[in-house]
C-alpha positions in Angstrom: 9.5 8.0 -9.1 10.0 7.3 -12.6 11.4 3.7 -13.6 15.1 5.1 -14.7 15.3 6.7 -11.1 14.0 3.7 -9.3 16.7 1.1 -11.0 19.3 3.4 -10.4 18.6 3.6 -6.9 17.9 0.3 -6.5 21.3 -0.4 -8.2 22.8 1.8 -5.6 21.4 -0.6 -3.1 21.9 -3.9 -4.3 24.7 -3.1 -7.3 27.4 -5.5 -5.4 24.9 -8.7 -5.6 24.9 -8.6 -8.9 27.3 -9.8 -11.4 29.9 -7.5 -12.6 28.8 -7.4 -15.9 25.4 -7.1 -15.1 26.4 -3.6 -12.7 28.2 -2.6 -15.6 25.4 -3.1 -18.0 23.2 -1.4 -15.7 25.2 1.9 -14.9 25.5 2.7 -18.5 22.0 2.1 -19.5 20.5 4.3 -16.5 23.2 6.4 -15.4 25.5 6.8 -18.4 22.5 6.9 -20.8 24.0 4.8 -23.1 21.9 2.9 -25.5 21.4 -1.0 -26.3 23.5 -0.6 -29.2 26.4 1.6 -27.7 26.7 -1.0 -24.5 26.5 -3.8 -27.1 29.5 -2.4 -29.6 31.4 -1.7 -25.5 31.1 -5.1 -24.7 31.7 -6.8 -27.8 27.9 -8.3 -27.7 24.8 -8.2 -29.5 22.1 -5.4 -28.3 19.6 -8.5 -27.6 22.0 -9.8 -25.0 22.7 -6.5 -23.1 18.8 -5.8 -23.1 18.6 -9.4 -21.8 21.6 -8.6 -19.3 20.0 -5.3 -17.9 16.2 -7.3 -18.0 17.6 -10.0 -15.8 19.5 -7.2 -13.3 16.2 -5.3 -13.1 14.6 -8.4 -11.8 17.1 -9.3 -9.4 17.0 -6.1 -7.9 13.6 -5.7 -7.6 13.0 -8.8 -6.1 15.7 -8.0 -3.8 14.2 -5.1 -3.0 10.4 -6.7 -2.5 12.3 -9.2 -0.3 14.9 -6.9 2.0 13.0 -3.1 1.5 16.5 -1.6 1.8 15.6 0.8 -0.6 12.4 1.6 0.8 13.6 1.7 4.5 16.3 3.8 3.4 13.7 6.8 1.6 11.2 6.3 5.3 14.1 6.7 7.1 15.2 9.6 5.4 11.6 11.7 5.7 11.8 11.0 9.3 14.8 12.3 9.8 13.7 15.5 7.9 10.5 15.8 10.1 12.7 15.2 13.4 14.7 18.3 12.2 12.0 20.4 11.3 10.0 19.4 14.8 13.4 20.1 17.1 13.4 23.6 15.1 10.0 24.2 15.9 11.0 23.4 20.0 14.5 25.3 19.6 12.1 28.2 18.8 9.3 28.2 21.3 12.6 27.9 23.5 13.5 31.3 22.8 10.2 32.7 24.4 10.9 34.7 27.9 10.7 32.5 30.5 10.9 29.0 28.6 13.7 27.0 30.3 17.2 26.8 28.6 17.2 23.2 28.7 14.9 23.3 26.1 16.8 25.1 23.8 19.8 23.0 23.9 18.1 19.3 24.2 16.4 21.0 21.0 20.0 22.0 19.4 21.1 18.1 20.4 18.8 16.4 18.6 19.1 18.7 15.6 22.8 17.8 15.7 21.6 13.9 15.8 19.2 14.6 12.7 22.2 16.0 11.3 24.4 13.2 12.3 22.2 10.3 11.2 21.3 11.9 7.9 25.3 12.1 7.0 25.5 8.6 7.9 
């Protein structure tokens, strides 16, 4: 994942610890694409101080991150889900065979509808 995408993921994660100006300074430099310059003349600061703002919030969250492993939990967590789904579709399948018992079939279709559900939460 390039750097840009990791930060603003991470910001997703651990935005609210941060200070308010720091998020702010954050979001418009990754996901606004604003430059130094256009965040400095914003906030009424020099481009030195909003590079040193967004330096300082990049730290933070990465040592949040290398401390809590939201971020990380959160993509694991997310590919398992994905294999679970694709694994009870595989089942749900086999369950349409002649003879294969129905029960298959539907504890198939349940935990596709918890892959479903846990993904959406």
């Amino acid at each position: 994942m390039s750097k840009n995408l990791e930060i603003s993921f991470l910001l997703d994660f651990y935005g609210d610890m941060l200070t308010d100006k720091q998020r702010d300074m954050v979001d418009y430099y990754y996901n606004e694409d604003l430059s130094l310059s256009e965040i400095a003349e914003n906030e009424g600061i020099t481009r030195q101080g909003v590079r040193d703002s967004i330096k300082r919030a990049e730290a933070q969250m990465l040592d949040m991150e290398e401390r809590l492993g939201l971020a990380r939990r959160f993509r694991k967590i997310s590919v398992d889900i994905q294999e679970i789904y694709s694994l009870a579709e595989t089942v749900r399948r086999y369950s349409e065979f002649p003879g294969a018992p129905r029960e298959i079939g539907e504890s198939a279709a349940r935990i596709m509808a918890l892959a479903d559900m846990l993904e959406k939460a």
